[in-house]
Structure formats: structure tokens, C-alpha cells
ROKEBA-79972 format. One record per atom (N, C-alpha, C): residue number from 1; chain; atom name; x, y, z. Coordinates in Angstrom, 2 decimals. Layout:
// residues N
@nr: NUM; kette: A; atom: CA; east: X; north: Y; up: Z $
...
// end
This chain:
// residues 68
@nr: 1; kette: A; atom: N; east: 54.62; north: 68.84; up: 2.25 $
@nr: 1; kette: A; atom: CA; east: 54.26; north: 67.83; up: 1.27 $
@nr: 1; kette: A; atom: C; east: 54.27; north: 68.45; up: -0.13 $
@nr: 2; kette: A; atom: N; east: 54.79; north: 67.45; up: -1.08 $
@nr: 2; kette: A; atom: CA; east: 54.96; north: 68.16; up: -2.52 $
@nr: 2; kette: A; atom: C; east: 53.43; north: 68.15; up: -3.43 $
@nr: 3; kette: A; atom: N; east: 53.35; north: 69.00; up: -3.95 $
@nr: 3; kette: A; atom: CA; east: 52.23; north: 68.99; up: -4.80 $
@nr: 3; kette: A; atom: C; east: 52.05; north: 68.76; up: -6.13 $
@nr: 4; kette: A; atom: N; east: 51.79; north: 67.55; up: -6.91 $
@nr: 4; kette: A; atom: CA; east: 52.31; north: 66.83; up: -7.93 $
@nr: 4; kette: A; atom: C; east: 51.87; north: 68.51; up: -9.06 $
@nr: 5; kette: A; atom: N; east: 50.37; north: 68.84; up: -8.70 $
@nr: 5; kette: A; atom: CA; east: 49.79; north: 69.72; up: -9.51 $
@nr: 5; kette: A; atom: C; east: 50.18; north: 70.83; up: -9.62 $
@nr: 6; kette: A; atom: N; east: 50.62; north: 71.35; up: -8.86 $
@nr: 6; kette: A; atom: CA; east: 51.74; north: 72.86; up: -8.56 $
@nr: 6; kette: A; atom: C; east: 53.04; north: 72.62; up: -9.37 $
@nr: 7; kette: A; atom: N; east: 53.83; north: 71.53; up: -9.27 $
@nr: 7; kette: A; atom: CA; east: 54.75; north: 71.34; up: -9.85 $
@nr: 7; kette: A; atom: C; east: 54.41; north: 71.20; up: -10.92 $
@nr: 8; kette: A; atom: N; east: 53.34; north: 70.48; up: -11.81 $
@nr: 8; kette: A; atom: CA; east: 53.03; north: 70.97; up: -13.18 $
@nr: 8; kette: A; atom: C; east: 52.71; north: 71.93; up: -13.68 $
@nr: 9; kette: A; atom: N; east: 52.14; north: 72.90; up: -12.97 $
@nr: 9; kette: A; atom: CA; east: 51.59; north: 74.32; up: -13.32 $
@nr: 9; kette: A; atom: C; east: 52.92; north: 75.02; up: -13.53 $
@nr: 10; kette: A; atom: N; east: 53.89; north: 74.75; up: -12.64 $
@nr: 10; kette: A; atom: CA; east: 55.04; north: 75.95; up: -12.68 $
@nr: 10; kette: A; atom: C; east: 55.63; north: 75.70; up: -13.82 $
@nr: 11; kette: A; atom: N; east: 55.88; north: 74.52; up: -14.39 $
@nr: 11; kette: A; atom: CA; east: 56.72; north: 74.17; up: -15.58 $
@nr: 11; kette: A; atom: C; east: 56.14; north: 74.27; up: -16.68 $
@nr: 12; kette: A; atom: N; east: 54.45; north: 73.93; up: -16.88 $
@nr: 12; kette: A; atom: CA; east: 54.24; north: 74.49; up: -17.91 $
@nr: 12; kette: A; atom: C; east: 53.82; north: 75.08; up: -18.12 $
@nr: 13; kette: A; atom: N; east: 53.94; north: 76.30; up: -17.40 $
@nr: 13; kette: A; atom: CA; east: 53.62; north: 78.33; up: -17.24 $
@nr: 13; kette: A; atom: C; east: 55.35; north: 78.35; up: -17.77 $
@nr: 14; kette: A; atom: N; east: 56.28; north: 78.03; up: -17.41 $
@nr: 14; kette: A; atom: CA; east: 57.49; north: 78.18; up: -17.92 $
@nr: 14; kette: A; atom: C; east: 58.14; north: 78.16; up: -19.19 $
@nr: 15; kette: A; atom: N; east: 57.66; north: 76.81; up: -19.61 $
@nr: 15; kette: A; atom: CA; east: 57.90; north: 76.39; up: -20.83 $
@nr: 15; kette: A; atom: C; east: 56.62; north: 76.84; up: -22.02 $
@nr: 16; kette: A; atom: N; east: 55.51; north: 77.10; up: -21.62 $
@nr: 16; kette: A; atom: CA; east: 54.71; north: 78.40; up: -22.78 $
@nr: 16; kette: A; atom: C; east: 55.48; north: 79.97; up: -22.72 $
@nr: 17; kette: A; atom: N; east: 55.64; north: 79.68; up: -21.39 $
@nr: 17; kette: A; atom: CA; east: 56.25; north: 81.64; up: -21.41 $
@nr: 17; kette: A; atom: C; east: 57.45; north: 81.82; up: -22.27 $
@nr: 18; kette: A; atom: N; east: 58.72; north: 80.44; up: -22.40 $
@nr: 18; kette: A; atom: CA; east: 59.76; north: 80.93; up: -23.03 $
@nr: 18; kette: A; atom: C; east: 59.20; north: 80.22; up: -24.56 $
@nr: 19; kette: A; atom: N; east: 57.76; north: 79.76; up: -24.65 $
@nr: 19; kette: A; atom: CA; east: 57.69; north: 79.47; up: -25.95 $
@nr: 19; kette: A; atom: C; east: 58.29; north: 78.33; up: -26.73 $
@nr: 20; kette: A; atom: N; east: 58.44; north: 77.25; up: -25.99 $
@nr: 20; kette: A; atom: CA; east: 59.35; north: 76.62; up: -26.74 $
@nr: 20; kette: A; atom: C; east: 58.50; north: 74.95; up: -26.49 $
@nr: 21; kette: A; atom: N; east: 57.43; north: 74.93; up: -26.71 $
@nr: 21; kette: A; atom: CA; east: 56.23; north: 74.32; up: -26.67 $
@nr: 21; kette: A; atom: C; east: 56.52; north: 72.54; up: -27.22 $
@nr: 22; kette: A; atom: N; east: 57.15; north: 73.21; up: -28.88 $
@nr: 22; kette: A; atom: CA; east: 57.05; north: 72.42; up: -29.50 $
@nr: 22; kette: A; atom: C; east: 58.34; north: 71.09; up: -29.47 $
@nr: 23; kette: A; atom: N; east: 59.53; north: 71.45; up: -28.63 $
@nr: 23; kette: A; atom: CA; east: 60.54; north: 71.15; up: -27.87 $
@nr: 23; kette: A; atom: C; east: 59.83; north: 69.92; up: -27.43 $
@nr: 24; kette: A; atom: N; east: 58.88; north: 70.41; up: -26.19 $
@nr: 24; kette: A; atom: CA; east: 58.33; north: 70.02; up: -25.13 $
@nr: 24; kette: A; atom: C; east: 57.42; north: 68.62; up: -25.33 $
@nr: 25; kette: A; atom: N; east: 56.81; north: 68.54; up: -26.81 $
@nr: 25; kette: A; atom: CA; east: 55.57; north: 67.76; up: -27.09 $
@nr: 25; kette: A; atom: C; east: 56.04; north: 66.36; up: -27.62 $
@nr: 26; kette: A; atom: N; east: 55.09; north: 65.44; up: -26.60 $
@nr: 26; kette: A; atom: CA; east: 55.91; north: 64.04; up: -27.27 $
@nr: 26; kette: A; atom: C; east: 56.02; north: 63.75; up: -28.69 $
@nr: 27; kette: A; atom: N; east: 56.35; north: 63.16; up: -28.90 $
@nr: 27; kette: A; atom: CA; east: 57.21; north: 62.55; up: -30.50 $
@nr: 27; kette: A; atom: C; east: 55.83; north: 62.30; up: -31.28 $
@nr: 28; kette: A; atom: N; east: 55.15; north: 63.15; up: -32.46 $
@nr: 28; kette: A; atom: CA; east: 53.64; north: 62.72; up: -33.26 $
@nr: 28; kette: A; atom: C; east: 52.98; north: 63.22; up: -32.42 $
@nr: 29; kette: A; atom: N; east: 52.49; north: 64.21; up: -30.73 $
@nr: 29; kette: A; atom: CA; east: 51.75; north: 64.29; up: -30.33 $
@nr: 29; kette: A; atom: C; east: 51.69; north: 66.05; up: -30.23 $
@nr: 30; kette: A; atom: N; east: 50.91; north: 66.41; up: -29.99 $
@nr: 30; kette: A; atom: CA; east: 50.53; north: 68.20; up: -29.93 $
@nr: 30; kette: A; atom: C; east: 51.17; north: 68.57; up: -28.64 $
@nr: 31; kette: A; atom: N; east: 51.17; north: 69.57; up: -28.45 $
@nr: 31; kette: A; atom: CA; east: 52.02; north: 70.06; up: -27.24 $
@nr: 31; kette: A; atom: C; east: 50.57; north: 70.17; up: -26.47 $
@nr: 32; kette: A; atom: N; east: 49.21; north: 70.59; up: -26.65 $
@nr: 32; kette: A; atom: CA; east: 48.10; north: 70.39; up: -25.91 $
@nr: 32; kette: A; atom: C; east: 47.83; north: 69.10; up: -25.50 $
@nr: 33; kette: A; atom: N; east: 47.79; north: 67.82; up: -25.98 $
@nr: 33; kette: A; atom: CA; east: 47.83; north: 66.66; up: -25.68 $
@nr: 33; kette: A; atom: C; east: 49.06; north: 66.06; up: -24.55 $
@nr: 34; kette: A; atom: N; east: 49.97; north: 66.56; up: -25.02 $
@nr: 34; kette: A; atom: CA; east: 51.18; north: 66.42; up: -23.96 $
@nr: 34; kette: A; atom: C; east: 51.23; north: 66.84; up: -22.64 $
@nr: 35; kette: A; atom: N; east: 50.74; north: 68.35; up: -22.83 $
@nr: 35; kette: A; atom: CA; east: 50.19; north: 69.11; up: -21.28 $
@nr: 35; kette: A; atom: C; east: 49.25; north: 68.35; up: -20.72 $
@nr: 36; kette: A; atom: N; east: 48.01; north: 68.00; up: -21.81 $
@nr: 36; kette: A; atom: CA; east: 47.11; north: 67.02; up: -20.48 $
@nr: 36; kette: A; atom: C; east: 47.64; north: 66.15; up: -19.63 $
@nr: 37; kette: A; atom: N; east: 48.26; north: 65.49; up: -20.95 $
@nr: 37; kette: A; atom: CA; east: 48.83; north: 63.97; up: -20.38 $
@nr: 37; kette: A; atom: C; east: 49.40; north: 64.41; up: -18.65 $
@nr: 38; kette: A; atom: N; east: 50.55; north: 65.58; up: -19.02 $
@nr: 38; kette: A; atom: CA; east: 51.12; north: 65.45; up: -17.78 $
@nr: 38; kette: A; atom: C; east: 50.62; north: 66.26; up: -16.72 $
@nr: 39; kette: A; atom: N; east: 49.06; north: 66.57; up: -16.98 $
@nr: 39; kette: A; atom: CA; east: 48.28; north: 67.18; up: -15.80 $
@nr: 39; kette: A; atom: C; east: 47.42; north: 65.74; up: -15.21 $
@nr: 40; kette: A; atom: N; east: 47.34; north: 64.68; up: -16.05 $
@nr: 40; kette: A; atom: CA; east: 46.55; north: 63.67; up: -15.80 $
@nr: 40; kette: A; atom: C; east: 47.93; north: 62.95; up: -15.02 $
@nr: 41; kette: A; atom: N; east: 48.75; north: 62.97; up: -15.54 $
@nr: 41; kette: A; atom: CA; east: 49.84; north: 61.87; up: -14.28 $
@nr: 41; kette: A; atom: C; east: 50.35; north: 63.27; up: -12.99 $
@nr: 42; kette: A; atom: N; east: 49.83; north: 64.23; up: -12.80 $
@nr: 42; kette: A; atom: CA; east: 50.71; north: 65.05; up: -11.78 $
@nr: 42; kette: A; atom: C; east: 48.90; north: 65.06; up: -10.93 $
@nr: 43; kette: A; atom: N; east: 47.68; north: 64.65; up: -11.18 $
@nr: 43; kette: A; atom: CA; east: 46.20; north: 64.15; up: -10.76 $
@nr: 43; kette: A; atom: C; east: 47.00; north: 62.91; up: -9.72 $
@nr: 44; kette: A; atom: N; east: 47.60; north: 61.80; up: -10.40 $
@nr: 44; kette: A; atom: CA; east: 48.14; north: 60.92; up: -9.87 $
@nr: 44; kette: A; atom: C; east: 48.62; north: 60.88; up: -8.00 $
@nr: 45; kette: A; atom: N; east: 49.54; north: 62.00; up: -8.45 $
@nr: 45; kette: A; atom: CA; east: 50.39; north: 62.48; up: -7.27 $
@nr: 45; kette: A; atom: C; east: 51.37; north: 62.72; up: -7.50 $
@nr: 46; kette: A; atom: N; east: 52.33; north: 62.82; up: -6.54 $
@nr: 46; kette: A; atom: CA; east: 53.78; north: 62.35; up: -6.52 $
@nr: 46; kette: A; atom: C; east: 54.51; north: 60.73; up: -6.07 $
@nr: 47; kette: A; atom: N; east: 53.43; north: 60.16; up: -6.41 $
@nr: 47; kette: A; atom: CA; east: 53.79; north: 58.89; up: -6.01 $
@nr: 47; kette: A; atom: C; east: 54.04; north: 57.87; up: -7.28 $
@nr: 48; kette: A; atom: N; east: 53.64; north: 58.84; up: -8.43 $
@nr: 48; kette: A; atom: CA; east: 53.57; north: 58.39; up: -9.39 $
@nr: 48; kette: A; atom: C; east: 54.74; north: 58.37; up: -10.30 $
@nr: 49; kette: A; atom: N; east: 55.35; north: 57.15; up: -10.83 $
@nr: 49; kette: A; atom: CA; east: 56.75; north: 57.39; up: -11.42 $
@nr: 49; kette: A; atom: C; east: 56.54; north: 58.04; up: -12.49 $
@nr: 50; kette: A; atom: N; east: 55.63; north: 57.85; up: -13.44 $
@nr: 50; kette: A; atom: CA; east: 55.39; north: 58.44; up: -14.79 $
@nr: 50; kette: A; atom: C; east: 55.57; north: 60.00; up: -14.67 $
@nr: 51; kette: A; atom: N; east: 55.05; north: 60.76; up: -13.56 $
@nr: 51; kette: A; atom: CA; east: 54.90; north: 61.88; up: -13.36 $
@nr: 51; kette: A; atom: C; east: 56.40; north: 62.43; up: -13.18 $
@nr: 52; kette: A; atom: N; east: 57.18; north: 61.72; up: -12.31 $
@nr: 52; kette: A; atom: CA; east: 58.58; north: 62.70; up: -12.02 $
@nr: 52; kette: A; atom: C; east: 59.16; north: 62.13; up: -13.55 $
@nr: 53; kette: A; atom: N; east: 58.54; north: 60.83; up: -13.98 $
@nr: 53; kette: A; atom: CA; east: 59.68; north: 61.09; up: -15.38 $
@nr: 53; kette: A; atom: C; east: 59.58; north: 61.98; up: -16.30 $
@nr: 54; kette: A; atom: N; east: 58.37; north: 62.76; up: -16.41 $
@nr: 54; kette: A; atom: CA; east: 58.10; north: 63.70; up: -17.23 $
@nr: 54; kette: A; atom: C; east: 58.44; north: 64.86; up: -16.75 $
@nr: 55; kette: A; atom: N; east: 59.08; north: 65.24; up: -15.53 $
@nr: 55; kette: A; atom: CA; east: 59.52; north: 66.44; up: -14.60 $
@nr: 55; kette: A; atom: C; east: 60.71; north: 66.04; up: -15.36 $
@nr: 56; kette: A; atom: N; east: 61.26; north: 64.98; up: -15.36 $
@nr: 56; kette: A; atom: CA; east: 62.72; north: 65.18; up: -15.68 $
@nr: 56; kette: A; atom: C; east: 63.29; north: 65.19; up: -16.96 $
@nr: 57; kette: A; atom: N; east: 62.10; north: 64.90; up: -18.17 $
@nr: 57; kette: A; atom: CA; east: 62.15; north: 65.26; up: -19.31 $
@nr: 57; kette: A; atom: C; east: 62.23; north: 66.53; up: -19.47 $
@nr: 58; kette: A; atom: N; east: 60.91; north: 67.20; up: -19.14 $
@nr: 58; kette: A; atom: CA; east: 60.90; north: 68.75; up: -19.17 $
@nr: 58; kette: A; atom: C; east: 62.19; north: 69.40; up: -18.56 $
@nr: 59; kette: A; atom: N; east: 62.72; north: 69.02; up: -17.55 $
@nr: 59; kette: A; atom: CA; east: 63.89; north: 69.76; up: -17.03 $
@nr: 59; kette: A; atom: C; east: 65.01; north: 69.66; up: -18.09 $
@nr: 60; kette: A; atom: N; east: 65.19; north: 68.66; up: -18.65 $
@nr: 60; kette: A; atom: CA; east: 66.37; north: 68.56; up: -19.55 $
@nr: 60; kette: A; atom: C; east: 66.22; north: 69.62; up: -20.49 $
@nr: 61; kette: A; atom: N; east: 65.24; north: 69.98; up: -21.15 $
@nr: 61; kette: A; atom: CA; east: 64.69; north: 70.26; up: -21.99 $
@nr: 61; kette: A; atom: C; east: 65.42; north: 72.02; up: -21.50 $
@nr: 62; kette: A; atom: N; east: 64.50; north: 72.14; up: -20.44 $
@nr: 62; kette: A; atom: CA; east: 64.26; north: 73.81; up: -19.84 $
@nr: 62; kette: A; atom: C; east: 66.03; north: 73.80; up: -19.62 $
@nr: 63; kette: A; atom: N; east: 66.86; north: 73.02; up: -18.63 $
@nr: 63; kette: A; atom: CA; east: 68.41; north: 73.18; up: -18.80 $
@nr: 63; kette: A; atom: C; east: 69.09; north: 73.06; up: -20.27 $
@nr: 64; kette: A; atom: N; east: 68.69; north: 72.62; up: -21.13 $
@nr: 64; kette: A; atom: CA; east: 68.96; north: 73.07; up: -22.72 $
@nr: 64; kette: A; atom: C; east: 69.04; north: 74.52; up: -23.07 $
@nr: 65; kette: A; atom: N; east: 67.95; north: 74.69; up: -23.06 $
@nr: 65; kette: A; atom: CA; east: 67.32; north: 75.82; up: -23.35 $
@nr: 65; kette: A; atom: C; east: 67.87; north: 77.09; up: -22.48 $
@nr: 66; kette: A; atom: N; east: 68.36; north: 76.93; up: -21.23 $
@nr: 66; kette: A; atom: CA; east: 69.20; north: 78.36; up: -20.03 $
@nr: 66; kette: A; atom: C; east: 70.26; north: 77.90; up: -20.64 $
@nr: 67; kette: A; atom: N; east: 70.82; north: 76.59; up: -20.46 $
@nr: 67; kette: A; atom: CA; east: 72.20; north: 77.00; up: -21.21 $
@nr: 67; kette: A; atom: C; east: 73.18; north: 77.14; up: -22.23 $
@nr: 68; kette: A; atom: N; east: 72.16; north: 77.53; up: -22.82 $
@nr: 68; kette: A; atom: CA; east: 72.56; north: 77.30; up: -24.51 $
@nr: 68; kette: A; atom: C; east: 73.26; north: 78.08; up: -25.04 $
// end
């Protein structure tokens, strides 16, 4: 079974480690506010659409960023 909260931890241990925070933070919002947000929808589960849409934001983001 997937773990909505694990999968947020790994990505945003990832995306502080390569530093690129500010990439990451919604549009007017702090990159601390943004992390909650998406620790409060990955609380949710994985059942939650909001949650994988923000997995797949961040991924675009993190595949930007490797292949640049």
C-alpha cells in the first residue's frame, strides 16, 4: 500500500536538498506554506486527487531541473 506521507517526505527532502524551493512554491505563496499545504493533502491519503496533482507538479518541476 502507498503511503501518501512518505511520498511527500521524499520529494520534499529532494527538492530542499537541490534547493530549488522557490521553483516549487505556489504562485504569491511561501515555499513553507506550500509544503504544508501538501503535507495536509498527502494527511488525506492517496485517495486524494489534489494530492497526486501536486506529485505531478513537483515532478515536472524536479524533471526540469535533471534535465536541464
Amino acid at each position: 500500500m502507498l503511503d501518501a506521507l512518505y511520498i511527500a517526505t521524499i520529494i520534499i527532502l529532494e527538492i530542499e536538498e537541490l534547493e530549488i524551493q522557490e521553483r516549487c512554491a505556489n504562485h504569491g505563496d511561501t515555499w513553507e506554506n506550500t509544503k504544508e499545504l501538501f503535507y495536509k493533502e498527502a494527511r488525506r491519503g492517496t485517495e486524494n486527487p489534489y494530492f497526486w496533482s501536486s506529485v505531478k507538479e513537483f515532478s515536472k518541476i524536479l524533471e526540469k531541473y535533471y534535465t536541464k
